[in-house]
C-alpha positions in Angstrom: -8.1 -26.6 27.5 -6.8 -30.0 26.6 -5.8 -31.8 29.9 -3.5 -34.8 30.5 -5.0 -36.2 33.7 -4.4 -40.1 33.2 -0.9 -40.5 33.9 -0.3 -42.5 37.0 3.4 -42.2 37.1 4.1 -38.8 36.5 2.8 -36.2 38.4 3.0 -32.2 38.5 3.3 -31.5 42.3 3.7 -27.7 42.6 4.4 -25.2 40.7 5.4 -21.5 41.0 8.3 -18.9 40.8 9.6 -19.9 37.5 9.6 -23.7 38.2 7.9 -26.8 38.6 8.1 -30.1 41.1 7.5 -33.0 39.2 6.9 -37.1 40.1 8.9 -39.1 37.6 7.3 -42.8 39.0 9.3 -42.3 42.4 11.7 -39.5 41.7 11.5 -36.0 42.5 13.2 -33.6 39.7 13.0 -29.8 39.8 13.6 -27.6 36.9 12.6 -24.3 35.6 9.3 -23.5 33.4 9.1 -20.2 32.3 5.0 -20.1 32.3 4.8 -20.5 36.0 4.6 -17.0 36.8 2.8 -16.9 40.6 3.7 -17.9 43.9 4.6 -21.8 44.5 1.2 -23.2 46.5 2.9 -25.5 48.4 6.6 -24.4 49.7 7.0 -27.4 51.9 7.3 -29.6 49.2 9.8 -28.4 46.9 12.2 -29.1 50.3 13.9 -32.3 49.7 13.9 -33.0 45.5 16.1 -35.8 44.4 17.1 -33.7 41.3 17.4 -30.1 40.9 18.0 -28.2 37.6 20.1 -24.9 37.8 19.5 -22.5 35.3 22.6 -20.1 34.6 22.4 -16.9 34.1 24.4 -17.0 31.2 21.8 -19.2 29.6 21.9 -23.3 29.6 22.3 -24.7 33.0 23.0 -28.2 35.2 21.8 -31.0 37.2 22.3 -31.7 41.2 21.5 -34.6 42.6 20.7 -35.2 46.0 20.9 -39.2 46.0 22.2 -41.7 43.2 19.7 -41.9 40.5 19.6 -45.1 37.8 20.9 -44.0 34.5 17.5 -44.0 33.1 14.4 -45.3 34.2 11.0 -46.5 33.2 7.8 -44.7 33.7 4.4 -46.1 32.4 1.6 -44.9 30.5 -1.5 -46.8 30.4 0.1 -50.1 28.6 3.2 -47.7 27.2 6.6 -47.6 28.9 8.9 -45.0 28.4 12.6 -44.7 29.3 13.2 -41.1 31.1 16.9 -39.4 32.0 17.2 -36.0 33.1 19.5 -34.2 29.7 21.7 -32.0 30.0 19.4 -29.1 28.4 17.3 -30.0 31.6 14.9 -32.3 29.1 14.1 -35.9 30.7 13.1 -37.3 26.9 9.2 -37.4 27.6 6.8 -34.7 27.3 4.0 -35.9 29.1 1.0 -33.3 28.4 1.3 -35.3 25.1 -0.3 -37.8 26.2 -3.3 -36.4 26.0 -2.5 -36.2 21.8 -1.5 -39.9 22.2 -5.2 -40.7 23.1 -6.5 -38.6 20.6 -5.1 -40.3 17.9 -4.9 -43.6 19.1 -8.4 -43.4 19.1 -9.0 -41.9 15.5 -6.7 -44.9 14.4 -8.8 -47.5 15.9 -12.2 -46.1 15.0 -10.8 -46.6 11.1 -10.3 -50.3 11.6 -8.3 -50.4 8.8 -4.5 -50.4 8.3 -3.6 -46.7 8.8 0.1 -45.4 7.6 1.2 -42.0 10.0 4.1 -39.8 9.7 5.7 -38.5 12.9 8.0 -35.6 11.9 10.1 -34.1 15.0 9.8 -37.6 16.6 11.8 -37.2 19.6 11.9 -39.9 21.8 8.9 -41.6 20.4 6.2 -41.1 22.5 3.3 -40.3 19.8 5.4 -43.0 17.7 4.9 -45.9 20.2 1.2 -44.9 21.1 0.0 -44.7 17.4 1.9 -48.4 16.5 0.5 -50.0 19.3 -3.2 -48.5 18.2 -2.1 -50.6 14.6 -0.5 -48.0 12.9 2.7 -48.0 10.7 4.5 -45.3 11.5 7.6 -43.5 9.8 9.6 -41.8 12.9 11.4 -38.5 11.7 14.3 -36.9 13.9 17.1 -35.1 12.4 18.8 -36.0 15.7 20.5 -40.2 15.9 20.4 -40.5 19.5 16.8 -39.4 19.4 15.6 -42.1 16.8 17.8 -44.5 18.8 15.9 -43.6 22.6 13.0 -43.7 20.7 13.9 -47.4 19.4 14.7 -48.5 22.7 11.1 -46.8 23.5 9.2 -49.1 20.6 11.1 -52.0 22.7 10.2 -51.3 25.6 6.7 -50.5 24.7 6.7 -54.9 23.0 5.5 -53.0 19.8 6.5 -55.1 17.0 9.7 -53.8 15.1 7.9 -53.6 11.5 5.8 -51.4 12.7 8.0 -48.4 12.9 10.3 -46.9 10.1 13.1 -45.3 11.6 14.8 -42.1 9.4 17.4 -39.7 10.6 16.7 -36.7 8.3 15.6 -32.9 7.9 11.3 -32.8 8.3 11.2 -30.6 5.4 14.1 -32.2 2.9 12.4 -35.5 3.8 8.6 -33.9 3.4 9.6 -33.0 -0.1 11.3 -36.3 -1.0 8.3 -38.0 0.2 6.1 -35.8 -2.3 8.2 -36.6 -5.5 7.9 -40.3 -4.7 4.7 -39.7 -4.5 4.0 -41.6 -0.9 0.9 -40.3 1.0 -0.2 -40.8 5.1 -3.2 -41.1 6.5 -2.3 -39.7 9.2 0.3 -36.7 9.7 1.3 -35.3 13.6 4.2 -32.7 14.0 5.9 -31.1 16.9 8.9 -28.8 15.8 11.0 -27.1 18.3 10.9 -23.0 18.3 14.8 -23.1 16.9 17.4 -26.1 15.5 19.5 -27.4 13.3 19.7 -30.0 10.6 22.0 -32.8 10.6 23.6 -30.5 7.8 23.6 -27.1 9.7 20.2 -26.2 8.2 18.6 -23.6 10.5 14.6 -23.6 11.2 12.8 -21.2 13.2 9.5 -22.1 13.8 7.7 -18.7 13.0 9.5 -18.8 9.4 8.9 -22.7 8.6 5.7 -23.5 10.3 3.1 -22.7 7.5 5.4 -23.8 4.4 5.7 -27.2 6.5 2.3 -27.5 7.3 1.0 -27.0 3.7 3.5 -29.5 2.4 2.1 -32.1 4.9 -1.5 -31.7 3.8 -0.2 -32.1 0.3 1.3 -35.9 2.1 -2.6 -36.9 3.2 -3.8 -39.7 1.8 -7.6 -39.2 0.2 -9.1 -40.6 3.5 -6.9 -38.9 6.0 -7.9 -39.3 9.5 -5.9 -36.4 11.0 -3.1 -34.1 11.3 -1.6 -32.8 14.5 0.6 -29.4 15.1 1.9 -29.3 18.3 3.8 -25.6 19.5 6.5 -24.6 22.6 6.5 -21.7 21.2 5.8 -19.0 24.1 3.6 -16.0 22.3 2.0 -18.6 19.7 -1.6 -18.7 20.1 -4.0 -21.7 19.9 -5.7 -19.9 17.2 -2.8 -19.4 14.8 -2.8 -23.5 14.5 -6.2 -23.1 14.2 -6.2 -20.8 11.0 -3.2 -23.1 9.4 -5.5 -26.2 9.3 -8.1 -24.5 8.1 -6.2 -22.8 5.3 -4.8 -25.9 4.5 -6.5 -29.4 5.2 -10.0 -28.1 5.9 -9.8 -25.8 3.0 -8.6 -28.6 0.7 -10.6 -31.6 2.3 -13.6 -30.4 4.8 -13.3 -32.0 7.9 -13.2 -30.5 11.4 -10.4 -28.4 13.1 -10.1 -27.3 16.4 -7.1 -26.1 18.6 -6.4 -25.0 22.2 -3.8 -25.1 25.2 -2.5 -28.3 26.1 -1.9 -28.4 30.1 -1.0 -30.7 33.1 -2.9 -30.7 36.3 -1.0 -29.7 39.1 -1.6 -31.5 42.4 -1.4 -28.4 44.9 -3.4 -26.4 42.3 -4.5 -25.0 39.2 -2.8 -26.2 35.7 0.3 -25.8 33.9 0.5 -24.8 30.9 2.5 -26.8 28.0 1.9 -25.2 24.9 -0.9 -25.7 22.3 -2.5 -28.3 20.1 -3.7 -27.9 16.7 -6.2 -30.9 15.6 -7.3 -31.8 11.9 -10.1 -34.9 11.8 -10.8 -36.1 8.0 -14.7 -36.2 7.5 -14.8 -40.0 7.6 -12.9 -39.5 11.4 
């Protein structure tokens, strides 16, 4: 398992019953998980929350609040600072077993010690973007969604990373993957993390388990002859670990040797056990 154990101010309290208790710095927010399938450890705890997501039965859901929460607020990551706001889709912009991916590569990227050009596709809120810039990366952030790239932006800010040090584009991953290969532009570094279902900024429609490889083998097309790595990150519930495993291999490692490895990505969960968040794929070039 890949584990996410440095945060300091976020915290998975409990878990259990279709839900999770989480620390966000010093707020309390509940919401549903659908992986937590046994008993919550601690009952006591989930007592007073300061926010509390409904799910509907007739799918989608809402907040209560308990007290008056700021707008947004900050949290911190080692030297990173995010802003976090509970969404309406019960989201809070920050998906923090990631971090564990933000070490990765921020490592890979300072081990090169050279300038290094990375390609965030799915960027969200910025979170990979921020942690590979600040490691001396340029990195070209791609959401098809505005106020994404824009959270994100006020994310780079936050974070004091230099403003030339991100591209900002509000586009389709794969119309944007394919312009990028007729100009001919190439990253030494390529990380993904597409949702299970969406929609373009033109009504285009992805679903994950039609798109993935097509996307994947376009992006290894994007590496640069002395790639460092390439990331695939899945939500997907029923998508192993291994079928990101057997995409980088038929792809990057096929085409460029290297190593590939790929496993669940989890939190650690104070009264017990872990959570888990998904799963990591992870391509290192040979000179990695």
């Amino acid at each position: 398992m890949i584990i996410a154990s440095a945060w300091k101010d976020y915290e998975v309290l409990d878990t259990g019953d279709g839900e999770k208790l989480e620390r966000w710095k010093d707020i309390v927010l509940r919401r549903p998980d659908p992986q937590a399938l046994w008993p919550k450890q601690s009952p006591a705890l989930w007592a007073h929350p300061d926010g509390y997501y409904h799910r509907s039965q007739k799918g989608g859901g809402e907040w209560e609040f308990f007290r008056k929460l700021p707008e947004r607020w900050e949290i911190g990551y080692r030297s990173l600072r995010f802003y976090v706001h509970p969404t309406g889709f019960k989201h809070t912009g920050l998906f923090p077993e990631q971090a564990a991916n933000w070490d990765w590569m921020a490592e890979l990227i300072r081990r090169a010690n050279r300038p290094l050009r990375v390609l965030n596709l799915f960027g969200y809120t910025g979170g990979a973007t921020v942690a590979c810039a600040q490691a001396g990366a340029k990195v070209t952030h791609v959401d098809a969604a505005k106020g994404m790239v824009q959270w994100a932006g006020d994310n780079r800010r936050l974070s004091q990373i230099d403003e030339t040090s991100v591209r900002w584009i509000v586009d389709d991953a794969l119309k944007f993957v394919a312009r990028e290969q007729r100009r001919g532009n190439t990253y030494d570094g390529i990380l993904m993390d597409p949702p299970s279902y969406g929609r373009g900024p033109g009504g285009e429609v992805w679903k994950l388990e039609n798109e993935l490889f097509g996307l994947v083998s376009a992006c290894e097309k994007l590496l640069s002859e002395n790639a460092v790595f390439m990331l695939i990150n899945s939500y997907t519930t029923g998508l192993q670990p291994a079928v990101l495993h057997n995409m980088l291999c038929m792809t990057a490692a096929k085409n460029r040797g290297g190593r590939v490895s790929a496993d669940e990505i989890v939190l650690p969960v104070t009264a017990g056990g872990v959570l888990p968040c998904g799963a990591s794929g992870r391509w290192e070039g040979q000179n990695a």
